[in-house]
FILUMMAR-539349 format. One record per residue (C-alpha): x, y, z; residue number from 1. Coordinates in steps of 0.25 Angstrom, whole numbers, plus 5000, padded with zeros to 4 digits. Each point is the difference from the previous one (the first is absolute). Example, Ala and Ser with C-alpha at 12.3 -4.5 7.8 and 13.67 -1.06 7.14 Angstrom:
NODE      X      Y      Z   seq
NODE   5049   4982   5031     1
NODE   5006   5014   4998     2
***
This chain:
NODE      X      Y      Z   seq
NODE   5000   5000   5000     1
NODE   5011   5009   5004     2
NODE   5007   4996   4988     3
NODE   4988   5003   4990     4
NODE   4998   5014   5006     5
NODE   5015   5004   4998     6
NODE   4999   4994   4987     7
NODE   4987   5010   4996     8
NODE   5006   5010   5008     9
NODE   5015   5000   4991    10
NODE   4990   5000   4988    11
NODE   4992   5012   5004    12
NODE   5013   5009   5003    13
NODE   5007   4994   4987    14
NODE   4988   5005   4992    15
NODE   4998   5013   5006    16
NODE   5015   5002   4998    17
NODE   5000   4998   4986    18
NODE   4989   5010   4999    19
NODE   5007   5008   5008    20
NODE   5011   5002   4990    21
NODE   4992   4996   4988    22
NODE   4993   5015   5003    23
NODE   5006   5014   4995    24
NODE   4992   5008   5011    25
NODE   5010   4995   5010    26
NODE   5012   5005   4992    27
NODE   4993   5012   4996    28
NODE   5014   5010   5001    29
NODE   5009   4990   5000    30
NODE   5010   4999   4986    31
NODE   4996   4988   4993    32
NODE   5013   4995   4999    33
NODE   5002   5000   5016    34
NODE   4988   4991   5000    35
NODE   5002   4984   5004    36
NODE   4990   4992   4992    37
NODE   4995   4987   5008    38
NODE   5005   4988   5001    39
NODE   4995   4991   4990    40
NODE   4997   5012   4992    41
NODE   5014   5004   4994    42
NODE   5004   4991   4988    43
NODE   5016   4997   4997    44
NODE   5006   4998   4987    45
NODE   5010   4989   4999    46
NODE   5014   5006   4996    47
NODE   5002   4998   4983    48
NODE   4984   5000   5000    49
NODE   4993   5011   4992    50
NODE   4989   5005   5007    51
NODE   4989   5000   4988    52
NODE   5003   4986   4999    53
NODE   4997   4997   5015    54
NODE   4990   5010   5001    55
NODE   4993   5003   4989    56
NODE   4989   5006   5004    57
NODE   5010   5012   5001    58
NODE   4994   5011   4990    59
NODE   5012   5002   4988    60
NODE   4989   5006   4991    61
NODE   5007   5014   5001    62
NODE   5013   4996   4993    63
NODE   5001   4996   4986    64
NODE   5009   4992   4996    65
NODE   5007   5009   4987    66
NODE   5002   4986   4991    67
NODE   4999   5003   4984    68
NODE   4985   4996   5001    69
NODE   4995   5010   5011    70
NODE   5007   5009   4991    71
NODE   4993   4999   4988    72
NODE   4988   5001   5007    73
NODE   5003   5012   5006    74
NODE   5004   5005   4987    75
NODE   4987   4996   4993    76
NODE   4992   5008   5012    77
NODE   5009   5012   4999    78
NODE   4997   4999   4983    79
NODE   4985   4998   5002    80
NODE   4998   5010   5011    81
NODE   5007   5011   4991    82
NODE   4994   4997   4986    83
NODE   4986   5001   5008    84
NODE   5005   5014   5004    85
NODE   5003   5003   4988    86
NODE   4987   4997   4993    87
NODE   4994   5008   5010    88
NODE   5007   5010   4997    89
NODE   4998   4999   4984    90
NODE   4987   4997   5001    91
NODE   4997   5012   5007    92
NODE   5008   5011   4993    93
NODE   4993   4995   4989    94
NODE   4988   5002   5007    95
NODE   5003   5013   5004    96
NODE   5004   5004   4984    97
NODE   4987   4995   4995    98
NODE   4992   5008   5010    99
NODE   5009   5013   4997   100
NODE   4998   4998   4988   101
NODE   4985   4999   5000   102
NODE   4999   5013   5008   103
NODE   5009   5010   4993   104
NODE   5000   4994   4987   105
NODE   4986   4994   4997   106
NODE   4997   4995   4987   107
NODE   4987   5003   4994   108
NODE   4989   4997   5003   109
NODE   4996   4996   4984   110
NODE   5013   4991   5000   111
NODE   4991   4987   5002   112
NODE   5010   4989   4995   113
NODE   5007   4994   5013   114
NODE   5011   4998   4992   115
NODE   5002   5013   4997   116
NODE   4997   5006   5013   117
NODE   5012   4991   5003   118
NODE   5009   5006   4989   119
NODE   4998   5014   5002   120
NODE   5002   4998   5016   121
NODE   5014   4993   4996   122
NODE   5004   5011   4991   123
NODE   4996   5010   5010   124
NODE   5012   4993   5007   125
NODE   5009   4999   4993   126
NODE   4997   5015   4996   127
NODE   4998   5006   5013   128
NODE   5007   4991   5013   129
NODE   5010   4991   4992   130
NODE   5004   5008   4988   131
NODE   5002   4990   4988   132
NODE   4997   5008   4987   133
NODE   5001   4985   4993   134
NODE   4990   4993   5007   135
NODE   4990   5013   5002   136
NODE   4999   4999   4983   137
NODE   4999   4986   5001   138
NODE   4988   4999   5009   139
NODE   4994   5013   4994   140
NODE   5000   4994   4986   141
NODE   4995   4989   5004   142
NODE   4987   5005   5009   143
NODE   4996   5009   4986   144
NODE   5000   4990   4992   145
NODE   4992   4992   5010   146
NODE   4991   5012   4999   147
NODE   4998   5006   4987   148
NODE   5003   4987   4991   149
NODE   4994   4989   5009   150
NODE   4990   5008   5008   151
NODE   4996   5011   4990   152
NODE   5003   5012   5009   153
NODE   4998   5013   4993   154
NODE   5015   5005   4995   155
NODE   4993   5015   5003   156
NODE   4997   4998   5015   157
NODE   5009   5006   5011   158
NODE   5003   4986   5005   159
NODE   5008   4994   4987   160
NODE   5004   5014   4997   161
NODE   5006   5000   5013   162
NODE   5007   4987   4997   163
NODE   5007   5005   4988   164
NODE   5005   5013   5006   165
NODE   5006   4991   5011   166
NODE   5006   4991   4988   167
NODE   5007   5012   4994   168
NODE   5006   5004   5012   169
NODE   5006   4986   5003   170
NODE   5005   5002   4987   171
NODE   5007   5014   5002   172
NODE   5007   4994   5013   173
NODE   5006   4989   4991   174
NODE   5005   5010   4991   175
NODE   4990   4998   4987   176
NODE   4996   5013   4998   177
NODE   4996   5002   4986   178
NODE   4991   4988   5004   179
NODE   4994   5007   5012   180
NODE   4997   5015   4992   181
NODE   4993   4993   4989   182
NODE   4991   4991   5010   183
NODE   4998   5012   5009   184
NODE   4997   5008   4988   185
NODE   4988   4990   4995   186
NODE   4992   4999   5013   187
NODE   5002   5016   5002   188
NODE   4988   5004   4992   189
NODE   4991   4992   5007   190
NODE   5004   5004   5013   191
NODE   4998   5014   4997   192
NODE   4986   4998   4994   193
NODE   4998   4993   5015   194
NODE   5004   5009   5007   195
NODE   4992   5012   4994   196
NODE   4987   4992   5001   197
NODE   5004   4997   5014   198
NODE   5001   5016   5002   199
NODE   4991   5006   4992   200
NODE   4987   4988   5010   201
NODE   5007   5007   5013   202
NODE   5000   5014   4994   203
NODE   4985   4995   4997   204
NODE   4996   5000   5015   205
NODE   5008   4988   5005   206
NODE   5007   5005   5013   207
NODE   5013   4990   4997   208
NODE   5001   4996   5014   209
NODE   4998   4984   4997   210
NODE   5014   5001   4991   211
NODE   5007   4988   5004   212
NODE   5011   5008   4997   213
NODE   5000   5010   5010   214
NODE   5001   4988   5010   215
NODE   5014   5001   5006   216
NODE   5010   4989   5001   217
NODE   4989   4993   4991   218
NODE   5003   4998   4985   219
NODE   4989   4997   4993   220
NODE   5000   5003   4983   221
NODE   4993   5012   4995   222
NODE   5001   5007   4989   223
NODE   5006   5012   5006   224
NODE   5010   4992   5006   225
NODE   5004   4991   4989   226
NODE   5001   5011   4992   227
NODE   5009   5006   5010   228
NODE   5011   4988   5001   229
NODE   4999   5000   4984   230
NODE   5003   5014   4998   231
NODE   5012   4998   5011   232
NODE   5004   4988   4993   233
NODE   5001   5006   4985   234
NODE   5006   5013   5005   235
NODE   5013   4990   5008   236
NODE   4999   4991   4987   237
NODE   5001   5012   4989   238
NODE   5011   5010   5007   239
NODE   5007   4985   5002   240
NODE   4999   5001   4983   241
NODE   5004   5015   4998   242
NODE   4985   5002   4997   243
NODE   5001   5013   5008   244
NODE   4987   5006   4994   245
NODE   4991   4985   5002   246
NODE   5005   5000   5014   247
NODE   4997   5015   5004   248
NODE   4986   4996   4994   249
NODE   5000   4990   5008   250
NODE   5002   5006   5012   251
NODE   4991   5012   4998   252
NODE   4987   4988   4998   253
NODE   5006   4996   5014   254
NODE   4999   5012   5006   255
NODE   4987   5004   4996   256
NODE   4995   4985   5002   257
NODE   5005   5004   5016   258
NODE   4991   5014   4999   259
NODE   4987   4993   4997   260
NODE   5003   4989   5009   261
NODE   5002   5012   5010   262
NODE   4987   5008   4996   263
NODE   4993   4986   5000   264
NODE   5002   4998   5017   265
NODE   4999   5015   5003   266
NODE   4984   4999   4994   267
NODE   4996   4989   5009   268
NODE   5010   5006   5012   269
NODE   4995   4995   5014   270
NODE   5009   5007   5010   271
NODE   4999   4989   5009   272
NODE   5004   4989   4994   273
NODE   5015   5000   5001   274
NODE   5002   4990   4988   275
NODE   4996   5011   4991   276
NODE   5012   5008   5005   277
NODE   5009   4989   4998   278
NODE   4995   4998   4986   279
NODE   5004   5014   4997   280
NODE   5012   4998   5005   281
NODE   5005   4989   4991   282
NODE   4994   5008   4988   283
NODE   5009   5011   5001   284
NODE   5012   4991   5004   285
NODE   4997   4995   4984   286
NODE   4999   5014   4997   287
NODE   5013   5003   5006   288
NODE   5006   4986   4993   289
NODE   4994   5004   4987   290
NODE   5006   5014   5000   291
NODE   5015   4995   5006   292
NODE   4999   4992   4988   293
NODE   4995   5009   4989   294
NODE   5012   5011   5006   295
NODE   5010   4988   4996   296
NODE   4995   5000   4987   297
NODE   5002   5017   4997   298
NODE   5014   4998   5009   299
NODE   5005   4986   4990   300
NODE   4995   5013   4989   301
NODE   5007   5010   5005   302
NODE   4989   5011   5004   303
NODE   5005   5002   5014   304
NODE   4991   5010   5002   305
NODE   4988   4994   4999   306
NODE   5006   4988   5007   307
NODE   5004   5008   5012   308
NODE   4985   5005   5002   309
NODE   4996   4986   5000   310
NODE   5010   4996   5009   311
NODE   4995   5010   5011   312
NODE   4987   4995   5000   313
NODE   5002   4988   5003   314
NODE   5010   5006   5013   315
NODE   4987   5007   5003   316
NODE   4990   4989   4999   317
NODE   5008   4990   5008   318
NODE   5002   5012   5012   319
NODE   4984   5001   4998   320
NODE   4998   4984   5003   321
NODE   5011   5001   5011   322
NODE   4993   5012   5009   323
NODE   4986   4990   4996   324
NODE   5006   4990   5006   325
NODE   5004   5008   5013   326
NODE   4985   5007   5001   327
NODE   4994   4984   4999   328
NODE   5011   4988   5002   329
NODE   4994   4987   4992   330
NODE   5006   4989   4993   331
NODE   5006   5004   4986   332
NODE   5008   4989   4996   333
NODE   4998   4984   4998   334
NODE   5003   4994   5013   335
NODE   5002   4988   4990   336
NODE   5009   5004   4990   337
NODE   5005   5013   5007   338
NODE   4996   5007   4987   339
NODE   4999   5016   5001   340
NODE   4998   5008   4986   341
NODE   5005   5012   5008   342
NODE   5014   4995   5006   343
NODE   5011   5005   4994   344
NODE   4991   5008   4989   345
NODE   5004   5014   5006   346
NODE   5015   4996   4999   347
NODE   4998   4995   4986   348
NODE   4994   5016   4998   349
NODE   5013   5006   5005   350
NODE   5011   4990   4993   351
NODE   4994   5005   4988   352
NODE   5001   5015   5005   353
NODE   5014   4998   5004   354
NODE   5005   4996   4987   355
NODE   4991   5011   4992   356
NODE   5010   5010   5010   357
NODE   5013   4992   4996   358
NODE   4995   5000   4985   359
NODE   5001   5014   5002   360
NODE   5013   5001   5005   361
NODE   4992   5004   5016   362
NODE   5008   4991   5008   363
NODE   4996   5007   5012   364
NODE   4987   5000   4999   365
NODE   5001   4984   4995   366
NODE   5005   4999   5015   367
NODE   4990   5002   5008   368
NODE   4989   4992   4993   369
NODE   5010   4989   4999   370
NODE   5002   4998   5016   371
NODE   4984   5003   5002   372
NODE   4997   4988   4990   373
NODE   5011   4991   5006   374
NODE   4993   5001   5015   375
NODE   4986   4997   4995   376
NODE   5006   4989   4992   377
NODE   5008   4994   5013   378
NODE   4990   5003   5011   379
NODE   4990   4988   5000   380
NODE   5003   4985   5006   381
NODE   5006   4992   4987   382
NODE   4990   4991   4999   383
NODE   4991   5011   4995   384
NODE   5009   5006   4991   385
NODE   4994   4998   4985   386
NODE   5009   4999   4988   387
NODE   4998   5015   4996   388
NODE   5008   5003   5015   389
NODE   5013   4990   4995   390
NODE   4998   5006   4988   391
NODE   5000   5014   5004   392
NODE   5011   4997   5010   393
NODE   5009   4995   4989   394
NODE   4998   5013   4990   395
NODE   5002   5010   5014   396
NODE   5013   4994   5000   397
NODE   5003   5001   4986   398
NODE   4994   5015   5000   399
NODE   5013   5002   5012   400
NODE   5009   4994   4991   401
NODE   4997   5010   4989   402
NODE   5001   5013   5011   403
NODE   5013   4995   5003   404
NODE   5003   4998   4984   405
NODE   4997   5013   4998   406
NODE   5009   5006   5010   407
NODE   5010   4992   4996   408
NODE   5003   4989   5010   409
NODE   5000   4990   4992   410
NODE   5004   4990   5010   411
NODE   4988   5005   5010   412
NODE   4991   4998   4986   413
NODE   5005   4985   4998   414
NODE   4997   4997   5016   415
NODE   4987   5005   4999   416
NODE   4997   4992   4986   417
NODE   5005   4986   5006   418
NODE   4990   5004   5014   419
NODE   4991   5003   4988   420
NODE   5003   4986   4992   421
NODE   5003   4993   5011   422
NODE   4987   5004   5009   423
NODE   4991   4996   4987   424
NODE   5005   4985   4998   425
NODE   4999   4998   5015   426
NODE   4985   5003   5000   427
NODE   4998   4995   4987   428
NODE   4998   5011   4993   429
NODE   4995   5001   4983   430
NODE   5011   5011   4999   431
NODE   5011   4993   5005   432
NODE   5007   4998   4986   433
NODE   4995   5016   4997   434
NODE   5010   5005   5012   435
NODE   5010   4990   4999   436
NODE   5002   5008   4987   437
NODE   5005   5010   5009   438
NODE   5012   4995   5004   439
NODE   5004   4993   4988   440
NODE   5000   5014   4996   441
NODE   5012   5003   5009   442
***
């Protein structure tokens, strides 16, 4: 009996002294490795034995085992996981374009061939974001003849006019001139004859405030419009040609394509609606553009007088657009494309200024428009500078080298040329091969 009790006692306190060690409350701000585990509790591993192989239910996940197997797999995830993230992002830049293109770019509403649609969104593309004169003609080729050969579009409507005015300037940017003028030239009547019809209905009580074309940052073809980017496009095409009088006439039907325009929102004016501001803003940057452009032509003739009086107008309409900007702040550019007809087009303005003052033999007053146009050029983020920037950067330079040619310092002259050269190749510059012409000279 006294044997059986000790026995159940020695039972009890073995028990209870397990649990008593067996619990973390007891150790509770005691280091775990001062802690004795139980007797019984603690396993030992035999000297030469591994550990997983006499215990293995000891967790090893966590380590891998970097064998050529584990390492093409790892490889084949990493490869997975970044072609996915690549997709993704493809997929959803192109997304992105599509819906870009569809808001600020919208085909017509009469273009109903899918097809087509598709077409002229892809030459948009390649026109406007991704500039690929090649692939633009291709694609717009092929969306008129989808259109007028297989869909029977009428070859007098705005739409396949608007094709072909495009197709002409693809065209000019590949250098075929001859071949742009004359197809320019057949789809002009028309689009005079549109645009006076147009006119002469809003001059008949229609208010002109449903123009899709006075909807900033939205490009939608009217006649007024095509006939805008046609008269720009002959006018570049024919002074390209020595077809000085064409392209003056080309320019003028420019400008007083940008008056109607004008004249068309300031009848249904609502001073409320700020678009309307906007709208008129863009249309005097195409009258400064058209003007810049059309001075060129009397400079290239040699009437410096009259080019000089151009010249200042488009100083003073830039100025106007700038104190504008100041009175009411609001998005001028593309925030896309980082497009702004008005960058640079002030400098361009006072280039040409300069060297009407250096044809005369005025090198001091060349000076000060020379150094006013170089700050505009430079002061904007690179990013945002256009090609006319570089451009005008590069002939600044050049316009130095001639101060310093003409006072004699001919090696001042040559360092200012190869800044000029040099500058224009870095930036890739179309008149790179013009001032390298420069120093060969010396």
């Amino acid at each position: 009996m006294q044997r059986s009790v000790f026995t159940l006692s020695r039972q009890l306190l073995s028990t209870r002294h397990v649990r008593w060690y067996s619990d973390d409350k007891l150790f509770k701000g005691v280091p775990k490795f001062t802690r004795v585990q139980p007797k019984g509790s603690r396993h030992v591993v035999p000297i030469g034995a591994s550990e997983s192989t006499e215990h293995p239910e000891v967790d090893t996940g966590s380590r891998i085992d970097l064998n050529a197997k584990n390492l093409g797999r790892l490889a084949l995830i990493g490869g997975a996981a970044i072609t996915c993230v690549g997709l993704i992002g493809v997929a959803t830049y192109y997304v992105t374009t599509y819906f870009y293109l569809k808001n600020h770019w919208p085909v017509p509403a009469d273009v109903e061939s899918g097809a087509a649609r598709n077409l002229l969104y892809k030459a948009t593309y390649y026109e406007q974001l991704s500039p690929n004169k090649n692939r633009a003609l291709s694609a717009l080729e092929k969306a008129l003849e989808l259109l007028v050969v297989r869909g029977g579009a009428s070859p007098d409507s705005v739409t396949v006019v608007d094709i072909k005015v495009r197709i002409a300037a693809c065209l000019f940017g590949l250098g075929q001139r001859e071949e742009a003028i004359k197809l320019l030239y057949q789809v002009l009547p028309t689009l005079e004859a549109l645009s006076r019809r147009k006119n002469k209905g809003l001059s008949n009580g229609d208010n002109g405030a449903a123009d899709p074309g006075a909807s900033p940052g939205v490009h939608i073809a009217s006649a007024e419009s095509v006939l805008l980017r046609l008269a720009m496009v002959l006018g570049q095409a024919c002074a390209a040609s020595d077809r000085v009088d064409e392209a003056k006439r080309a320019f003028t039907i420019g400008l007083q394509t940008v008056k109607q325009m004008k004249r068309n929102i300031v009848r249904g004016f609502d001073s409320e609606d700020i678009t309307k501001y906007t709208a008129y803003d863009d249309l005097n940057q195409e009258e400064a553009e058209l003007t810049a452009q059309l001075a060129k032509v009397f400079y290239d003739t040699g009437d410096s007088q009259v080019a000089s009086t151009l010249f200042q107008g488009v100083i003073s309409a830039v100025k106007q657009h700038r104190a504008q900007l100041d009175l009411a702040p609001r998005i001028v550019g593309d925030m896309r494309t980082f497009k702004d007809g008005w960058l640079c087009l002030d400098a361009l303005a006072m280039l040409y200024l300069a060297k009407i003052e250096l044809d005369s033999g005025n090198t001091s007053a060349a000076l000060p428009w020379i150094e006013t146009a170089r700050t505009i050029a430079n002061d904007m983020p690179i990013q945002k500078q256009t090609p006319r920037c570089v451009d005008c950067e590069a002939s600044l330079l050049a316009q130095l080298g001639r101060v310093a040619e003409s006072q004699g310092n001919n090696k001042r002259a040559l360092l200012r040329y190869r800044e000029a050269s040099e500058y224009a190749r870095i930036y890739f510059s179309d008149l790179h091969n013009e001032l390298q012409a420069n120093v060969k000279r010396f």
